[in-house]
C-alpha positions as CSV (number, residue, x, y, z in Angstrom):
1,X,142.2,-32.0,104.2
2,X,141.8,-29.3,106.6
3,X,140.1,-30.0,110.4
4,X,140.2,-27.6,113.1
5,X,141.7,-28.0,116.7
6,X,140.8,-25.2,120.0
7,X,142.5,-25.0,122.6
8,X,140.4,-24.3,125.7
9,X,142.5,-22.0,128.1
10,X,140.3,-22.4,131.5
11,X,140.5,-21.4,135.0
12,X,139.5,-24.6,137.2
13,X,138.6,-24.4,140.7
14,X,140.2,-27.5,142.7
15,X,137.2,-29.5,143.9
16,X,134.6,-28.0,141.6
17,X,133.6,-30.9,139.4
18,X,130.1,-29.7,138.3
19,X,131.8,-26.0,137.9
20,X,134.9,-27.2,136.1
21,X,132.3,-29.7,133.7
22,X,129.8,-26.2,133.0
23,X,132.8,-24.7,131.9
24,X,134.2,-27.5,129.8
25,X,131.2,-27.5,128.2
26,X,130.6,-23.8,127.3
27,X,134.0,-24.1,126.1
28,X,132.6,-27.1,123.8
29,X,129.8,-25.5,122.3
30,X,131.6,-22.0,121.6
31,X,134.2,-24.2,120.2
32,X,131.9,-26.4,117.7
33,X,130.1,-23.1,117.0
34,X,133.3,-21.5,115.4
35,X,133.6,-25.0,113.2
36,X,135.7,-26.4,115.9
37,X,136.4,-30.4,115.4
38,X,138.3,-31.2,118.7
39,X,138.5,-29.3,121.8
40,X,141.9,-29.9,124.3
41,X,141.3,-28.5,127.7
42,X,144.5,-28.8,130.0
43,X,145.7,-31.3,132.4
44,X,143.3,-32.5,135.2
45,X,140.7,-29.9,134.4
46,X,137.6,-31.8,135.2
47,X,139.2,-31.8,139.0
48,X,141.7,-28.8,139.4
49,X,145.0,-28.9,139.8
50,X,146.9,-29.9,141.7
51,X,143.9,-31.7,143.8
52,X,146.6,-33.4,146.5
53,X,145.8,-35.4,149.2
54,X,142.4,-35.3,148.0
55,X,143.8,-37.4,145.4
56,X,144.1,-40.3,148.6
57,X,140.6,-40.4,149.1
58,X,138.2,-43.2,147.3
59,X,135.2,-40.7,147.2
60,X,136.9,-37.8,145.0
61,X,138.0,-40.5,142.3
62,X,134.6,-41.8,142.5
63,X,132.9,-38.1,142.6
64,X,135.4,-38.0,139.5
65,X,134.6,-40.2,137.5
66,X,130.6,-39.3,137.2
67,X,131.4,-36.1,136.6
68,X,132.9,-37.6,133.4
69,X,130.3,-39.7,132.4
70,X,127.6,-37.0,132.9
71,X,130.0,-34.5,130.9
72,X,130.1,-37.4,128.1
73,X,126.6,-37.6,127.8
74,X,126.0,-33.7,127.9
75,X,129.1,-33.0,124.6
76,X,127.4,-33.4,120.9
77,X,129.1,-32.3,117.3
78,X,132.6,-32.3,118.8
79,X,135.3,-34.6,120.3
80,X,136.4,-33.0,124.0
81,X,139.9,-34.4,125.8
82,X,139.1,-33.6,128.9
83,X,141.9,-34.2,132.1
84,X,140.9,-36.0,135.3
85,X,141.6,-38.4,138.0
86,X,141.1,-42.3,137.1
87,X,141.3,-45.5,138.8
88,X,141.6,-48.7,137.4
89,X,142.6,-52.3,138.4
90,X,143.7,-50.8,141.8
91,X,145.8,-48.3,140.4
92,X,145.5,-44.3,139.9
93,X,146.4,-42.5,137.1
94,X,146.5,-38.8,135.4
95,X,144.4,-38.7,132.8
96,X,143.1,-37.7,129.9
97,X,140.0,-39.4,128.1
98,X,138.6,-38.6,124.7
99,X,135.2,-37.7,124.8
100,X,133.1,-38.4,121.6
101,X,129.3,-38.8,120.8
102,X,128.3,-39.1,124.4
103,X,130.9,-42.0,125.0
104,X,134.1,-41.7,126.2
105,X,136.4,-43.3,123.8
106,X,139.7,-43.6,124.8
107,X,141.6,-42.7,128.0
108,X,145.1,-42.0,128.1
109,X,147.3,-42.2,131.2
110,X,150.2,-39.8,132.3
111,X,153.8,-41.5,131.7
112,X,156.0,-39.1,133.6
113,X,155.2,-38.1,137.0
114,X,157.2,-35.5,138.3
115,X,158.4,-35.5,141.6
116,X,160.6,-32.3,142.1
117,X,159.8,-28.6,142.8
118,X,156.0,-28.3,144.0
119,X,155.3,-31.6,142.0
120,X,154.7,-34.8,143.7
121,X,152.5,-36.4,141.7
122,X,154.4,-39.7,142.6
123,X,152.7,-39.6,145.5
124,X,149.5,-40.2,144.1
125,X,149.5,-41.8,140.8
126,X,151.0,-44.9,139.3
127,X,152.8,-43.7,135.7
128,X,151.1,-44.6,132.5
129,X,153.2,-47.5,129.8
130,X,151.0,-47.0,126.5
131,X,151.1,-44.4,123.9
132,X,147.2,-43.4,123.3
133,X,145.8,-42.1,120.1
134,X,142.1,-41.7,118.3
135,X,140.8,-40.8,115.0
136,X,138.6,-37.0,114.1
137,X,138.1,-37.2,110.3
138,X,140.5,-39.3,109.2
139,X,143.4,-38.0,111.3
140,X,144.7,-39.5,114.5
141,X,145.8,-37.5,117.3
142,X,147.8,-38.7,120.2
143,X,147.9,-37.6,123.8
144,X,150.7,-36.5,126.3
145,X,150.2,-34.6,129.6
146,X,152.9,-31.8,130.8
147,X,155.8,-33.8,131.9
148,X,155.3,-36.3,129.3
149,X,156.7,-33.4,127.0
150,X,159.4,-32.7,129.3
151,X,160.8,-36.0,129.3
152,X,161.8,-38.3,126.2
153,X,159.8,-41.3,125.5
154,X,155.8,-40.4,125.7
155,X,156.1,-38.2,122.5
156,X,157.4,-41.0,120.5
157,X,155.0,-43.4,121.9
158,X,152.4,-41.6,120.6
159,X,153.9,-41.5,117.3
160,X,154.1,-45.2,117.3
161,X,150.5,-45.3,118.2
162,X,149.4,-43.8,114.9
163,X,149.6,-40.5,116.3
164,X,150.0,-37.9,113.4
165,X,149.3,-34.7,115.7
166,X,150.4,-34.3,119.6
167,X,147.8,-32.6,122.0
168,X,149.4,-32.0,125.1
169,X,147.3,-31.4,128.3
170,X,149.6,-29.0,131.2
171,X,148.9,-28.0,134.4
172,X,152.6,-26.3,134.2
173,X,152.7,-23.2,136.8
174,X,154.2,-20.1,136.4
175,X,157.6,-19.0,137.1
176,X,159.9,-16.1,135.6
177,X,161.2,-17.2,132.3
178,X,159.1,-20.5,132.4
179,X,158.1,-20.1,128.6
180,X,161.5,-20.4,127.9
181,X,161.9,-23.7,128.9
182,X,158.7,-24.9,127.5
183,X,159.5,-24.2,123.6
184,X,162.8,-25.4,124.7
185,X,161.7,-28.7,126.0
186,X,158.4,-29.1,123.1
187,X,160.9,-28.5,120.4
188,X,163.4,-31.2,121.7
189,X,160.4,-33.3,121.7
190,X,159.0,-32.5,118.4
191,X,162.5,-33.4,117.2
192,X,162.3,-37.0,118.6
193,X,158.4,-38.2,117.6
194,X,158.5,-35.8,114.5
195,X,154.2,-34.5,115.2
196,X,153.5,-30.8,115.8
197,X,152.1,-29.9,119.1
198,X,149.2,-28.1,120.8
199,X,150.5,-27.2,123.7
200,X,147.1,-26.4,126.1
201,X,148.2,-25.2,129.4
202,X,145.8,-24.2,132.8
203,X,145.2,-20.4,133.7
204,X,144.8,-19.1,137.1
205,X,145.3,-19.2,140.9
206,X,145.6,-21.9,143.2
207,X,147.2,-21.2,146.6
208,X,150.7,-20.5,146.3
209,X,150.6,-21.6,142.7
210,X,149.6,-19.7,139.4
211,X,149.3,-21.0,136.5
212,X,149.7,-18.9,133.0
213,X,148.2,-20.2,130.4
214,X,150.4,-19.0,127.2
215,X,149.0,-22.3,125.3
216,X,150.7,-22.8,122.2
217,X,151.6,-24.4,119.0
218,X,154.5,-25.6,117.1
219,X,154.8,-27.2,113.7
220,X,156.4,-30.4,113.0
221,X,159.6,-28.3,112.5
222,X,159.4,-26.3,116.1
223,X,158.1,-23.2,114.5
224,X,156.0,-21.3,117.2
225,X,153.1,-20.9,114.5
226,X,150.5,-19.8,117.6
227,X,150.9,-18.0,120.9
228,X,148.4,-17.8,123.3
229,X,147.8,-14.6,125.8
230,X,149.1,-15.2,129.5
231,X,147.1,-14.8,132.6
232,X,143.8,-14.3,130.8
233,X,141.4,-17.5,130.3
234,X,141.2,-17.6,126.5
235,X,139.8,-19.8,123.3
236,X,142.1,-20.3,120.1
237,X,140.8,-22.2,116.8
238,X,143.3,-23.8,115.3
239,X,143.1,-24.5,111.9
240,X,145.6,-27.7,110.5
241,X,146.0,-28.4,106.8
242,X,147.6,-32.1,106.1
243,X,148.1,-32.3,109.5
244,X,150.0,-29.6,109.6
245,X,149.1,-26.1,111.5
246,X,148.6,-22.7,109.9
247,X,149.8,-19.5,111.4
248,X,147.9,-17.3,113.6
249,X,147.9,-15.3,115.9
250,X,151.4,-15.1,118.4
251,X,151.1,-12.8,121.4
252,X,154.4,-11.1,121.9
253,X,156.3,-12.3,125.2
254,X,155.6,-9.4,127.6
255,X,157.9,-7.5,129.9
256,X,159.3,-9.6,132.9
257,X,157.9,-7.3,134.9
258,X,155.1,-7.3,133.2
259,X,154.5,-11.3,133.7
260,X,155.3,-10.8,137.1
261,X,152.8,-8.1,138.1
262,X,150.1,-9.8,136.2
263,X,151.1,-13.1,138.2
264,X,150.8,-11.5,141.4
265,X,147.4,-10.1,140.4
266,X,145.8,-13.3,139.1
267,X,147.2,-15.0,142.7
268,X,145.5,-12.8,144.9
269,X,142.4,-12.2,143.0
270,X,142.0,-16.0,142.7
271,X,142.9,-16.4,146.0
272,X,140.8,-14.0,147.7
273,X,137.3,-15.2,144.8
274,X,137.6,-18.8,145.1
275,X,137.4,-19.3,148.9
276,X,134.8,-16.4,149.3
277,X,136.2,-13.3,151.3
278,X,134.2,-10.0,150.4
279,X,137.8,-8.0,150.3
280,X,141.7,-7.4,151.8
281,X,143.0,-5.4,154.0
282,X,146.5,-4.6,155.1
283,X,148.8,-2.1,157.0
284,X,149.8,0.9,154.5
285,X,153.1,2.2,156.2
286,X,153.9,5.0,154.0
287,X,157.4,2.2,152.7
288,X,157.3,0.6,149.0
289,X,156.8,-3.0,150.3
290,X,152.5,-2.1,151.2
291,X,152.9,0.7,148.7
292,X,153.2,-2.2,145.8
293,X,150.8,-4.4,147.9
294,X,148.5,-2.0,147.7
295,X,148.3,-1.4,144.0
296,X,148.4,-5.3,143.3
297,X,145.7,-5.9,145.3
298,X,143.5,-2.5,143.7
299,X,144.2,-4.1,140.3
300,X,143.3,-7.5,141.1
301,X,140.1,-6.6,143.2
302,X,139.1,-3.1,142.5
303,X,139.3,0.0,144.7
304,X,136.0,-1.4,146.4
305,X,137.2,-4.2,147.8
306,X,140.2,-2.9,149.5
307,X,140.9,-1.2,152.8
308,X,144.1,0.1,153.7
309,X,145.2,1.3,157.4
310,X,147.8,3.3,158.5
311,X,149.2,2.4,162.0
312,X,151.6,5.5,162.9
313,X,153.9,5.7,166.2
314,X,155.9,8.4,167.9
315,X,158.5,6.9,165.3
316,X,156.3,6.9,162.5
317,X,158.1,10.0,159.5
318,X,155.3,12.7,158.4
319,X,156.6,12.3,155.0
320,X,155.3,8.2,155.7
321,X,151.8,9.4,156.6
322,X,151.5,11.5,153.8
323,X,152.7,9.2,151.0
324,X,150.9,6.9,152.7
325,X,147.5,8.9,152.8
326,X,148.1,10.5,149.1
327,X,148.4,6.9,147.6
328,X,145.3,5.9,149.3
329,X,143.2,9.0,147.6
330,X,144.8,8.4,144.5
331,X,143.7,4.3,143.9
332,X,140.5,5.5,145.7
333,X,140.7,2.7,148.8
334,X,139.4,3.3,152.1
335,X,141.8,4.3,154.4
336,X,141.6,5.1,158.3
337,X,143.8,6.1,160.7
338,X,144.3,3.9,163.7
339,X,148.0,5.4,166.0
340,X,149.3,2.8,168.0
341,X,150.9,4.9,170.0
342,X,148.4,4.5,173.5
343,X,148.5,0.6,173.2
344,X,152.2,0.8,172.8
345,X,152.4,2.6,175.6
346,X,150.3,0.3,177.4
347,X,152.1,-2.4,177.1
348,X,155.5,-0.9,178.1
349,X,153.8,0.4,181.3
350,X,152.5,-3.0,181.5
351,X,156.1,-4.8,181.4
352,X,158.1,-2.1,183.0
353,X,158.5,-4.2,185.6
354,X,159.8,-7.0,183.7
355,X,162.1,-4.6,181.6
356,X,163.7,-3.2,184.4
357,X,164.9,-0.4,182.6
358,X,166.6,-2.1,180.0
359,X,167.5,-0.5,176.6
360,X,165.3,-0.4,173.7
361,X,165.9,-3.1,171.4
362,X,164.2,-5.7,169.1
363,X,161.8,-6.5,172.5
364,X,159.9,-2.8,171.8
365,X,160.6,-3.0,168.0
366,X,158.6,-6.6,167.9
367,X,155.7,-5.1,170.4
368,X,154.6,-2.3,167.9
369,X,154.6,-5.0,165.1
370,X,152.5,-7.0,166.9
371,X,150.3,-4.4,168.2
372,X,149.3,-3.7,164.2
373,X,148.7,-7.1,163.7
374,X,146.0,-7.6,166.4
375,X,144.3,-4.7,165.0
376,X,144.5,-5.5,161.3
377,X,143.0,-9.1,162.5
378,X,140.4,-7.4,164.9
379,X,139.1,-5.5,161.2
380,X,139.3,-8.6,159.7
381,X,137.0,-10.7,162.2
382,X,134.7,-7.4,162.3
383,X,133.8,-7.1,158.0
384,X,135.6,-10.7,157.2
385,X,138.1,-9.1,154.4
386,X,141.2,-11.2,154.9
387,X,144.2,-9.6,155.4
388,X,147.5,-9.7,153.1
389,X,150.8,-9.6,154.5
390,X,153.3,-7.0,152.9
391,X,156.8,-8.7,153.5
392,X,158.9,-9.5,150.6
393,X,161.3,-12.1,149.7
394,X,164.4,-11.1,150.9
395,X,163.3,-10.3,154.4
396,X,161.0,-14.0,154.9
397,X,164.7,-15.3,154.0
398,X,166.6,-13.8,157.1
399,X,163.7,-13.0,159.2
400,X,163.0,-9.4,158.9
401,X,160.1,-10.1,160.0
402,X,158.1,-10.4,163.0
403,X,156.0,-13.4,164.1
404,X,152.8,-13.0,165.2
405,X,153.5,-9.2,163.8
406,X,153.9,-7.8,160.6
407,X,153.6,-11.8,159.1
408,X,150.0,-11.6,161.1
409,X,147.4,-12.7,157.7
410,X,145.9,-15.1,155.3
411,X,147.7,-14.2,152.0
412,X,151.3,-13.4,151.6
413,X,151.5,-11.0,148.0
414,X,155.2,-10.5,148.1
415,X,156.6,-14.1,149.7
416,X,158.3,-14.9,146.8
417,X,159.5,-11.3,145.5
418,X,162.9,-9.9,146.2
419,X,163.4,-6.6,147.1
420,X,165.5,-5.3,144.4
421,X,162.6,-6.5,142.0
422,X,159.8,-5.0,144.3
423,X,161.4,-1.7,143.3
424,X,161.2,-2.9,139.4
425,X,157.6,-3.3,140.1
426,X,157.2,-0.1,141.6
427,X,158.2,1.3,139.0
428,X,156.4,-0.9,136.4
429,X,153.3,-0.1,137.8
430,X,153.3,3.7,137.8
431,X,154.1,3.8,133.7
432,X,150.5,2.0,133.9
433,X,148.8,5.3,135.4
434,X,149.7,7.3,138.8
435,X,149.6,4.7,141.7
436,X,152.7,4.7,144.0
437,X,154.2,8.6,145.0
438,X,157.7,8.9,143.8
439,X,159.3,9.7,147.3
440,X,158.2,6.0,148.7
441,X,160.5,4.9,146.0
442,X,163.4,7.0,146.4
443,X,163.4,6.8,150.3
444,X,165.8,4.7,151.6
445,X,163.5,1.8,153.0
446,X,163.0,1.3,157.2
447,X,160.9,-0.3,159.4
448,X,160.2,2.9,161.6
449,X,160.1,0.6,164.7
450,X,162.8,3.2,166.4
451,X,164.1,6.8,165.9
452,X,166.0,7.2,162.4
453,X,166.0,3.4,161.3
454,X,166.8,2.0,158.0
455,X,166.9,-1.3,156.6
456,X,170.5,-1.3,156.2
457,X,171.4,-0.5,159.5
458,X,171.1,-4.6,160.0
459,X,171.1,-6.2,156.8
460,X,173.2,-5.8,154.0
461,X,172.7,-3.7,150.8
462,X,169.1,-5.4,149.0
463,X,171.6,-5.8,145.6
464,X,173.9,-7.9,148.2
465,X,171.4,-9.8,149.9
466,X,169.1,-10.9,146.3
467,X,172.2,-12.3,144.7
468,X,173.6,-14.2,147.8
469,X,169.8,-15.4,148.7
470,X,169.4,-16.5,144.9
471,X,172.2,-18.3,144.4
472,X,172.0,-20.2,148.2
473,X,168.2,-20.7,148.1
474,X,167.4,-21.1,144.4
475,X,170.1,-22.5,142.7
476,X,171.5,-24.4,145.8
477,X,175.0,-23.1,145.4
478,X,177.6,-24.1,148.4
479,X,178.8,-20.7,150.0
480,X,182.6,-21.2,148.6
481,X,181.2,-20.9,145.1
482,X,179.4,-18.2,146.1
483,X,182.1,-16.3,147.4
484,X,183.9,-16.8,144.6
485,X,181.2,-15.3,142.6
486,X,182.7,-12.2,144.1
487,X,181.1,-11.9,147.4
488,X,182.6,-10.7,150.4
489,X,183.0,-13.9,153.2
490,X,181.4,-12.1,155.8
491,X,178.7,-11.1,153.6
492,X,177.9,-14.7,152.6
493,X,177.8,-15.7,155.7
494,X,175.8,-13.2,157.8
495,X,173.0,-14.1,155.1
496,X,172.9,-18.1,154.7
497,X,173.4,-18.0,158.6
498,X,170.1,-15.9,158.8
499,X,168.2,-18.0,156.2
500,X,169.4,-20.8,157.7
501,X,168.0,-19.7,161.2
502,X,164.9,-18.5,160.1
503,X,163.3,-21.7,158.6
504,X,160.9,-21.4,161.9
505,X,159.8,-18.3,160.8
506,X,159.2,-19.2,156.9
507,X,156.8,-22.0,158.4
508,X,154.7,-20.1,160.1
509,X,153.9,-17.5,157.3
510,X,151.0,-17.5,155.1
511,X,150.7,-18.8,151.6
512,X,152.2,-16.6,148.9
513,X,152.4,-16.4,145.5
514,X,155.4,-18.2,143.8
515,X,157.0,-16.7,140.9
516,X,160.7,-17.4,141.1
517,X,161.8,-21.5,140.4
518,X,162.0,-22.5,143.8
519,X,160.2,-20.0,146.6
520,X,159.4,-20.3,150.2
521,X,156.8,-22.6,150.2
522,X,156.0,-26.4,149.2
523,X,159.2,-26.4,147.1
524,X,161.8,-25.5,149.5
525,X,161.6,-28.2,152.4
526,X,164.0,-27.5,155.1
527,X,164.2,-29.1,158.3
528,X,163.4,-26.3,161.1
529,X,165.6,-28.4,163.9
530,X,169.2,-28.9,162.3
531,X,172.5,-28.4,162.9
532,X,173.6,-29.0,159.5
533,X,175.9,-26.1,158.6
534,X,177.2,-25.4,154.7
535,X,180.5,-24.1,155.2
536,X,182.2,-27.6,154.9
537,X,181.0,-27.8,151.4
């Protein structure tokens, strides 16, 4: 007997109930008009995800749950699992309900609710206790969603069920080497229950998160018998004989940096679309950091939508305003010119005072920051673009950055990228066409806040810093272990002392797109006031 399965690969908008249904249902019909029996769309798609603390409020479950009737009513000629919100007998659950000749059939709830990382779904839902399955032609199909696969137990209940095929509904965001884990953990499951699996997983942008779609399919032995493409909403029949899938199509895995460019693109462009601003703009220094910003942000928006501005000072390198200028021209941007050499001295007139002739330090350094920031955020009042910060990684985690300055914006492109793989990106980017000039790669990197500055004159080497941040920040290693990775003491120190002190900073700073496993963000919550130190470890 052969039936056919499609996987519906959408980009939800969190909130957008009767956008999210229109889609579900375009999904539906192209689906039943390429012979299509079932249609799986991923976890909570009916409401976005993750909703949060609008999952506290009475009203959205309510808004919910006519959304899904009315989407019942409007499906014919094909049975649509669709993922929402659901209350019942005082409790709320994730779901997934079974929609089938304009009645909703069954309804499934979520059995493991994760509560680690940027989940914390414990927080809003009570976990599920019953396996769920329903019949399409004969066969019967059971239901997980995401972390059900992740965890033992929900797989086999569905087997127990009746369940003869596994349709998994994910919400699972994106994070290097994420796909990895998830054969890894489908194929441990597919071992246990014994049903091959659809995996469906959410595409697209949603504040700090983005989500990659890469849907999928495994036999009943944990053969990868379909791959779905990342970053790119997309609909794949699926075609099972006995129960059992037939090979398509598999994508080949893509470059790291690949994944992670594409990643960064889908966050801002999601970003910036889905709450409405007309455009970005943001400082172009002439350094690699804006250079790459710059190019994202032209391949997520298009040249049109993007102004860049240089901000030059008495400290400011030619070679700076010419890269800065020929990479403008060459992605086709609009760029100005604004020095902020005449404010700057302003101000220093204005405090000489206070100064009293002291030296030049950080004071000066911070001022000019903070002078480019209140114009980037006077341009953005004036034509409404939003402005994206440039800062990366390893500087947001020991505070190479400046408040108020050069962290001054609504979107933060590079929060969660380290510096050593900024330059990978770099250079990624330019084999796509010409885009970032050569010299801004090679130069050693500086803030150009005072005469002959580099990076390094206060921070150790990038290669240094990435490892030690890595291992403190996203693998929560103790400093001794570190060390005895092969780090010099003083080293490991200066930099868990500086991300340790800078947590007030971190804060403050815009949203950013995550793409490492634990970034900057809602993942990583440190305390700002503490006098917790590691070293006793």
């Amino acid at each position: 007997m052969r039936m056919k399965v499609a996987i519906a690969q959408i980009n939800c908008i969190v909130g957008d109930l009767s956008g999210n249904a229109a889609k579900i249902i375009d999904y539906a019909n192209r689906a039943r008009e390429k012979g299509a029996d079932i249609l799986v769309t991923p976890e909570l798609s009916l409401a976005g995800y993750p909703p949060e603390d609008l999952l506290l409020r009475e009203g959205f479950y309510d808004a919910c749950d006519e959304a899904l009737f009315e989407l019942a009513q409007r499906i014919g000629g094909i049975t649509v699992v669709v993922g929402h919100p659901h209350q019942e007998n005082g409790k709320r659950y994730n779901a997934a309900s079974v929609l089938q000749s304009g009645k909703i059939i069954a309804t499934y709830h979520k059995q493991r609710l994760p509560n680690h990382s940027v989940f914390d779904e414990i927080r809003y839902f009570s976990p599920g206790t019953e396996g769920c399955s329903f019949e399409v032609n004969g066969v019967r199909f059971g239901i997980n969603i995401c972390a059900d696969i992740w965890e033992e137990g929900a797989p086999v209940c569905a087997s127990q069920a009746g369940a003869k095929v596994l349709l998994v509904l994910n919400a699972s965001p994106y994070h290097m080497n994420k796909q990895i884990s998830r054969y890894e953990a489908v194929r441990e499951r597919i071992g246990e229950c014994g049903l091959p699996a659809v995996y469906v997983n959410l595409v697209g942008g949603q504040d700090e998160l983005v989500f990659d779609g890469a849907s999928f399919v495994m036999d009943a032995n944990g053969n990868l018998v379909h791959q779905l493409p990342a970053f790119v909403e997309a609909l794949r029949v699926v075609e099972f004989e006995n129960v059992s899938p037939l090979p398509g199509e598999i994508v080949p895995e893509p470059s790291l940096e690949e994944n992670v460019y594409r990643a960064l693109c889908l966050g801002v462009s999601d970003y910036v679309d889905k709450n409405g601003f007309p455009g970005v703009l943001l400082g172009l220094s002439g350094g690699i950091d804006s250079a790459l910003v710059l190019a994202i942000a032209v391949d997520a928006l298009g040249p049109g939508r993007v102004r860049a501005v240089m901000m030059p000072s008495q400290f400011t390198a030619d070679i700076s305003l010419h890269d800065a200028e020929t990479m403008a021209n060459t992605l086709g941007v609009h760029y100005s010119e604004i020095s902020i050499k005449p404010v700057f001295d302003a101000f220093l007139d204005s405090l000489a005072g206070e100064f009293d002739q002291l030296p030049f330090d950080i004071a000066e350094e911070n001022i000019q920051a903070r002078i480019r920031g209140t114009l980037l955020m006077a341009l953005s009042n004036k034509f409404g673009s939003i402005v994206v910060t440039t800062g990366n990684k390893s500087e947001m985690a020991v505070g190479y950055a400046t408040l108020y300055g050069d962290m001054a914006g609504g979107f933060a492109v590079l929060k969660d990228v380290p510096k050593t793989l900024v330059y990978r990106l770099a250079r990624y980017r330019n084999r796509l066409g010409p885009a970032i000039p050569e010299r801004v790669i090679t130069r050693a990197p500086s803030a150009e806040l005072r005469q002959d500055q580099t990076d390094q004159d206060s921070l150790p080497p990038y290669e240094v810093l990435d490892a030690i941040m890595e291992a403190y920040v996203e693998q929560d290693m103790c400093p001794h272990d570190i060390i005895a990775m092969g780090f010099e003491e003083r080293d490991v120190r200066r930099v868990i002392k500086l991300i340790d002190l800078s947590e007030y900073k971190r804060r403050q700073s815009p949203v950013g797109v995550r793409i490492t496993p634990r970034g900057f963000g809602k993942d990583r919550r440190y305390p700002i006031t503490s006098k917790y130190r590691p070293w006793k470890e």
